[in-house]
N, C-alpha and C positions, 0 to 999 in steps of 0.2 A: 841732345836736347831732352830736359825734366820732361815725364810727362804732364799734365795738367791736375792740380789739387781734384781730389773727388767732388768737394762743390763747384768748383767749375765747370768740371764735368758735368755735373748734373743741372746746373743753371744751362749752361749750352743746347741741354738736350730739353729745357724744357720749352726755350727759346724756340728751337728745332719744331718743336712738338704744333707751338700755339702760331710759328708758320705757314705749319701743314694747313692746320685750322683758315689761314688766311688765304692759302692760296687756291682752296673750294672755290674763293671769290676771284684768283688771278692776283692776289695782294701777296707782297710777301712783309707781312708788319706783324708783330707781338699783340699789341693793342687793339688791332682789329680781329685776331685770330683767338683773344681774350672775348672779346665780344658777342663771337659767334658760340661761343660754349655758353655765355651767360643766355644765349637764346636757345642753345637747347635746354639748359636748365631752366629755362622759363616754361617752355611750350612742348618739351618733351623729353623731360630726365633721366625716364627709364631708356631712352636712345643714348645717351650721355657716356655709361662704360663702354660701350659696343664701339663707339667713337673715339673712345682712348683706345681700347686696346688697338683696332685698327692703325692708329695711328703710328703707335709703339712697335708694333708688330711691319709694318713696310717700313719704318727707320732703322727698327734690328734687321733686319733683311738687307737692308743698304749696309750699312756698315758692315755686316760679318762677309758682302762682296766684292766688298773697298772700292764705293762708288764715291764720286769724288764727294772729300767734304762739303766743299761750297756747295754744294748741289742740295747737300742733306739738310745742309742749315738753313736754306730759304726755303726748306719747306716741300721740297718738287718730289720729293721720297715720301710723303706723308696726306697729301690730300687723298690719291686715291683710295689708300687705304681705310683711311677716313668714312668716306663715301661709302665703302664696304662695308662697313661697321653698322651705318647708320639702316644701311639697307637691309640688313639682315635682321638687326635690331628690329626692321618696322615690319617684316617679312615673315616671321618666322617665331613661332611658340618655344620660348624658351626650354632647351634641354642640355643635357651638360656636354652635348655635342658642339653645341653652339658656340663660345668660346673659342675651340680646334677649331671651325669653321671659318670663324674672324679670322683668325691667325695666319691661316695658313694661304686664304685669298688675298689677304693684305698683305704677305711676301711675295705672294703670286706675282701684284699689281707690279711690287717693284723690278724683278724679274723683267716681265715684261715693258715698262718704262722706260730702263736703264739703254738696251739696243738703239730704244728708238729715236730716244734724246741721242745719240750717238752718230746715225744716220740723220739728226735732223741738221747737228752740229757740221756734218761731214758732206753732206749731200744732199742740205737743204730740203731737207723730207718738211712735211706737212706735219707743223707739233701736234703732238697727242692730246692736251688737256685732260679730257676725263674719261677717254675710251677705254682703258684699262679696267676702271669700275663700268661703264657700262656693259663689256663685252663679257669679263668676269659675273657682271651684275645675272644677264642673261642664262649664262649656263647654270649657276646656281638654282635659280626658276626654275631652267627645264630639270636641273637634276633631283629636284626638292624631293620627288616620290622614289626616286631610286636609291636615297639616301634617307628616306623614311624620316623628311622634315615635314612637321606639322605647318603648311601655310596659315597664316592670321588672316580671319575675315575682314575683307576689304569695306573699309570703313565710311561710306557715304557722305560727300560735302553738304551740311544741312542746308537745309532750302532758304534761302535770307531775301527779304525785300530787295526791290535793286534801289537804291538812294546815296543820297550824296554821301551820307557816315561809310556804309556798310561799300562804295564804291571806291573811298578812301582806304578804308580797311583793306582791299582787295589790293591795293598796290602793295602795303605792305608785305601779305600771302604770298602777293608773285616774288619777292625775294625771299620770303621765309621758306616754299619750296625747294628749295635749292638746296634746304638739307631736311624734306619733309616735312616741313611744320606748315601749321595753319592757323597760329594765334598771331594777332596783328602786332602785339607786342613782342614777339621773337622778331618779327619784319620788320617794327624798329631799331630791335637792338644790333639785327645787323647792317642795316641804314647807316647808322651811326658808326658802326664800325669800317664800312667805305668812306664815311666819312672821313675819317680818323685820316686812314691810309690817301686816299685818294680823292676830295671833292670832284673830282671832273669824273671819275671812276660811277660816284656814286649819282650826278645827277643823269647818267646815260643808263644807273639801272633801272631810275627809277623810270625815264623815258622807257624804257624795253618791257617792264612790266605792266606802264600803263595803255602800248599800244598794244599789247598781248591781249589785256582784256577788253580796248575799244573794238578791235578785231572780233574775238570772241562773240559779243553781242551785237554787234555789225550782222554777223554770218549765219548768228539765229544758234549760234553752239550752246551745248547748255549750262542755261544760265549759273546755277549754282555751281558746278565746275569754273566757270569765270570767277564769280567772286570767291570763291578758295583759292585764284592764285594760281591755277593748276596751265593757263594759258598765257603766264606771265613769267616764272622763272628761266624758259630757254631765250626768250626776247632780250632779258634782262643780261644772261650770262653770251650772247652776244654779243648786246653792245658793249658790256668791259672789254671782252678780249679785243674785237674790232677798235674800240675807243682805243686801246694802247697801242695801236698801232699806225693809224690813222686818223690824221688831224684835219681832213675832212667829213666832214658830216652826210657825206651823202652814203658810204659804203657802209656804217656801223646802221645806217637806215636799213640799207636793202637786206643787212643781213640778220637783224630785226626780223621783216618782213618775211624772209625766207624761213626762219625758224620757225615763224608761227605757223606759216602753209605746210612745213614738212610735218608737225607735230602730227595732225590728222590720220593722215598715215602708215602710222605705226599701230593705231587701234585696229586700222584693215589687216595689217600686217598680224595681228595677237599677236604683237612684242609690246610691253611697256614703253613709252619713250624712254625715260630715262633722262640725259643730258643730253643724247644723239640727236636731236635736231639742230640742239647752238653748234654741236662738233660738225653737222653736214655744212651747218651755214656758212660759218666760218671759214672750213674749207675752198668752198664754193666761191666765195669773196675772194680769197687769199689766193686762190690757182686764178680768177677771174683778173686778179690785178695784175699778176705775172707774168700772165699769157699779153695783157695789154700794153706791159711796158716794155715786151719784146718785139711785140711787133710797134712801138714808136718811135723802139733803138732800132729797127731795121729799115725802117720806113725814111727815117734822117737822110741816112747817107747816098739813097737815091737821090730825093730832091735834094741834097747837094751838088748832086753829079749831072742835074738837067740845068 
C-alpha cells in the first residue's frame, strides 16, 4: 500500500487538529472545531499559539505511539492537549521555557489518555473527558515556583449591572469559559459552532450555562463571577456529554445541578476547579445509572419467580 501524497497528509492532520478543537466541546466536527479558534482569535489571541502547539504536540505523541488512527482523527488525542495550552497560555508570563512546557504536558496528556480509553473500551471504566488537563492542569500550579514560572495576576470579572443585556451576555461567558474567555462574542462563536455540530448539543449548553448562573444568583454567589460565566461552563459541559448519552431529560438535569454544587468546593479545597466538577458529575450520573439498571436486571427475575 502507497503511502499517502504529503497534501493529504497534511489536510488529514489538519482535519485531526480542528477535531481536537471540537471535541473541548464532545463534537468531533471540522466546522465547529473551526469555530472555536475563531473565538479565541476574537477574545484571546495571544492564547491561540499555546492552543496549536498543545494540540500538535498530544497528536505527535499519539502517532509516534501508534495509537490507533481513528482515535487521532476525531480529535480524542488533541483536546487535552489543547486545554494545556490554553491554560498555560492564561497562567503563566511568557518565557522560552514555556513552549517546552506546552509540549511536553500535551504528550503527557496523551500518555495518560491512551490506557484509559483502553480500560474504558475493555472494562467499561468511567471515560476520561478532560481529567487529563485537569490533573496535569493542577501539578503545573503546584510546580509553578519550583520550576521558577512567573504566575499571571489573576485578573478580576468587572463589576457589570445585573440586567436583561449584560444577563444574556453572561450565557454566552458560560460557554466561552470553557476555554477561558469572557467576551460574549467568543460565546457566540462557539454557540454556533454546537450548532453546526450538534443542535440538540447546543441548546442543553445553552440550558447548563443558563442554570449555572440562575443558581449563582439564587445562592447570593458573587454576582460578577456569575455574569463572567465563570458558574456556567461546567453545567454547560454536562449537559453535552449527559445529552449524548441520554435521551431523557431528567439525568442531563441533575447532572447540571451537581456540577454547580460541586464547583464551590474546590475554592475550600485551594484547587481551581477546572473542568472537575462536569467530570465529578457526570461520573456520578453515569455510575448512578449503572448501579440502577442492575439492580432492575436483578429485581426482574424475582418477580418472575413469585
Amino acid at each position: 500500500m502507497q503511502p499517502l501524497p504529503l497534501p493529504l497528509h497534511a489536510l488529514r492532520g489538519l482535519r485531526a487538529l480542528l477535531n481536537g478543537f471540537s471535541q473541548i466541546f464532545l463534537q468531533s466536527h471540522p466546522g465547529c472545531g473551526l469555530l472555536v479558534i475563531l473565538a479565541l482569535a476574537l477574545g484571546a489571541p495571544h492564547l491561540l499559539p499555546g492552543a496549536l502547539l498543545g494540540g500538535l504536540g498530544s497528536m505527535f505523541t499519539a502517532h509516534w505511539r501508534g495509537y490507533p488512527r481513528a482515535d487521532i482523527e476525531i480529535g480524542l488525542y488533541g483536546y487535552n492537549g489543547i486545554l494545556l495550552g490554553l491554560l498555560i497560555g492564561a497562567q503563566f508570563s511568557w518565557s522560552p521555557a514555556v513552549p517546552l512546557l506546552i509540549l511536553i504536558s500535551a504528550g503527557l496528556s496523551s500518555l495518560v489518555l491512551a490506557p484509559w480509553m483502553r480500560r474504558l473500551r475493555e472494562c467499561r471504566w468511567l471515560p476520561a473527558f478532560t481529567c487529563p488537563f485537569v490533573v496535569l492542569g493542577w501539578l503545573l500550579l503546584w510546580l509553578a515556583t519550583p520550576l521558577q514560572l512567573q504566575l499571571l495576576a489573576a485578573a478580576s470579572p468587572a463589576a457589570l449591572p445585573l440586567d436583561w443585556s449584560n444577563g444574556l451576555a453572561a450565557l454566552a461567558r458560560g460557554l466561552g469559559q470553557v476555554v477561558f474567555l469572557d467576551h460574549p462574542l467568543s460565546g457566540l462563536c462557539l454557540l454556533l459552532g454546537l450548532l453546526l455540530a450538534d443542535r440538540r448539543c447546543a441548546c442543553w449548553a445553552l440550558l447548563g450555562s443558563a442554570l449555572g448562573l440562575a443558581l449563582a444568583l439564587y445562592q447570593g454567589w458573587p454576582e460578577h463571577s456569575a455574569l463572567a460565566g465563570l458558574y456556567g461552563y461546567n453545567g454547560a459541559l454536562a449537559a453535552i456529554a449527559l445529552s449524548q448519552v441520554h435521551r431523557t431529560p431528567w439525568l442531563p438535569l441533575l447532572g447540571i445541578a451537581l456540577a454547580l454544587l460541586l464547583q464551590p468546593g474546590f475554592s475550600a479545597l485551594g484547587l481551581p476547579a477546572l473542568t472537575m466538577p462536569f467530570i465529578l458529575a457526570c461520573w456520578l450520573v453515569q455510575a448512578g445509572a449503572e448501579s440502577w439498571k442492575r439492580t432492575v436486571k436483578a429485581g426482574a427475575p424475582a418477580r418472575r419467580t413469585q
